[in-house]
N, C-alpha and C positions, 0 to 999 in steps of 0.2 A: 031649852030650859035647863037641862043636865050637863050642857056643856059650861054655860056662863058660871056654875057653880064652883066654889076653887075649893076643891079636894085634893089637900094635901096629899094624903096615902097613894091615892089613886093613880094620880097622877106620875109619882115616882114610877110606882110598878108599870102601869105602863111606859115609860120612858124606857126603864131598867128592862124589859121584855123587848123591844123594838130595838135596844142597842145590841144583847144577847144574839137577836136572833139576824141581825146585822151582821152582827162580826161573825158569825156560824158561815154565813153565805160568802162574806168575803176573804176568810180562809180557806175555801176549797179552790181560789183563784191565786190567792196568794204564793208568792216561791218565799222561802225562806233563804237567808243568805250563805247559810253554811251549806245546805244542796247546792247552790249555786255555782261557790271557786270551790267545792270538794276536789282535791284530786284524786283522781284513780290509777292505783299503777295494778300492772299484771307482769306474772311470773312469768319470764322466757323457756324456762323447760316445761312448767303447765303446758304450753303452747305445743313445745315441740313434740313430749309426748302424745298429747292428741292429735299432733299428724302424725306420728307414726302408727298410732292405733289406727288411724285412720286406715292410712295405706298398707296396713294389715289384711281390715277388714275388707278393704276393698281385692288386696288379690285371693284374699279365700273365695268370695262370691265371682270371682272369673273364671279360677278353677272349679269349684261347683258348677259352677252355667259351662263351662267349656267338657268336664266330664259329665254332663245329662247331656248336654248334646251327642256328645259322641256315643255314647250308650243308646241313644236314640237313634241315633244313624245307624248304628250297629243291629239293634235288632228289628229297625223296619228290611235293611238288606236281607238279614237272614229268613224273616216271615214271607218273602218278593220271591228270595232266591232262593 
């Protein structure tokens, strides 16, 4: 009985609700086209300095780990000996 009745308003809003909440759902799927051919460039000395911090970092933590060991060695010999 409430369907067969043609209510102008009504019927908008819902229409204009269900389009809404449409295009809501199909934008979180969507790609946009300028994400899409974006190009990316990156800095070549960005790069190269962060390998060399790198391999900074990396030989302070070998001599650290190589001087506790050896301090370790050292004084379990002297606690033995």
């Amino acid at each position: 009985m409430f369907v067969n009745r043609n209510v102008k308003w009504l019927n908008e809003s819902v229409k204009n609700s269900f389009l809404t909440i449409k295009n809501k759902i199909i934008s979180r799927y969507k790609i946009e086209n300028e994400e899409m051919y974006e190009t990316k460039s990156t800095n070549i000395n960005v790069l190269l300095n962060r390998v060399k911090l790198d391999q900074k970092k990396e030989s302070r933590k070998k001599l650290i780990f190589t001087a506790a060991t050896s301090l370790g060695v050292l004084l379990f010999g002297v606690l033995i000996f």
